[in-house]
C-alpha positions, 0 to 999 in steps of 0.5 A, spaced: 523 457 512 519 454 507 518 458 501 510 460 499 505 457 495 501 459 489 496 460 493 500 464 498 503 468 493 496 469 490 493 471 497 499 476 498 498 479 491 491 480 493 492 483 500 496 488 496 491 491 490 486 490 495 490 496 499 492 499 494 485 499 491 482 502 499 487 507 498 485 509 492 478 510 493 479 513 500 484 518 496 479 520 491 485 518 486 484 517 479 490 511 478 494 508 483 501 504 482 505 500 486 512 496 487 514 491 492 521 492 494 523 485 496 530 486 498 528 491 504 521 489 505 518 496 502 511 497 498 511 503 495 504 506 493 503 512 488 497 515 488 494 521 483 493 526 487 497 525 493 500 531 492 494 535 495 495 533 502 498 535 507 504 529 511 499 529 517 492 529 513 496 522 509 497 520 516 491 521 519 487 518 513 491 512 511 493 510 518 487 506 520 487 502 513 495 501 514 494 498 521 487 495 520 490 490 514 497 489 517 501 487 511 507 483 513 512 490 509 517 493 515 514 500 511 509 502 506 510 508 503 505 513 500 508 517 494 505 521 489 504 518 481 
C-alpha cells in the first residue's frame, strides 16, 4: 500500500480535531486534547470535565458521534483531562 498524501494526511488530521471538536461541544468540555497512537491504531481524546459521567452516560452520548464519523482507529478512547 502506497503511503498517504498531503492531502490525505490534511484530511485525516481534519477528521480527527473536528471529532474531537463534536466532543467537546456535546461534553460541554472546556478544553479538549488528543494523541494518535499510530503503532496500536488508538486515539485518545481528553476531555475536561469527563469525569462528571458515568461510563454508560459517555457511551450512550458519544456512541452516535463515534459511529456516525467512522474514523479508521481500531479503538478511540475518551478519558478525562
Amino acid at each position: 500500500m502506497s503511503e498517504p498524501t498531503e492531502e490525505e494526511l490534511q484530511a485525516f488530521v481534519e477528521d480527527v480535531e473536528f471529532l474531537v471538536k463534536t466532543l467537546k461541544e456535546i461534553f460541554e468540555s472546556d478544553n479538549a486534547d488528543f494523541l494518535i497512537d499510530e503503532q496500536n491504531e488508538i486515539l485518545y481524546v481528553k476531555l475536561e470535565g469527563l469525569n462528571d459521567y458515568s461510563e454508560e452516560e459517555i457511551e450512550e452520548i458519544a456512541g452516535p458521534v463515534l459511529e456516525e464519523l467512522d474514523l479508521d482507529f481500531e479503538e478511540i478512547m475518551l478519558l478525562p483531562l
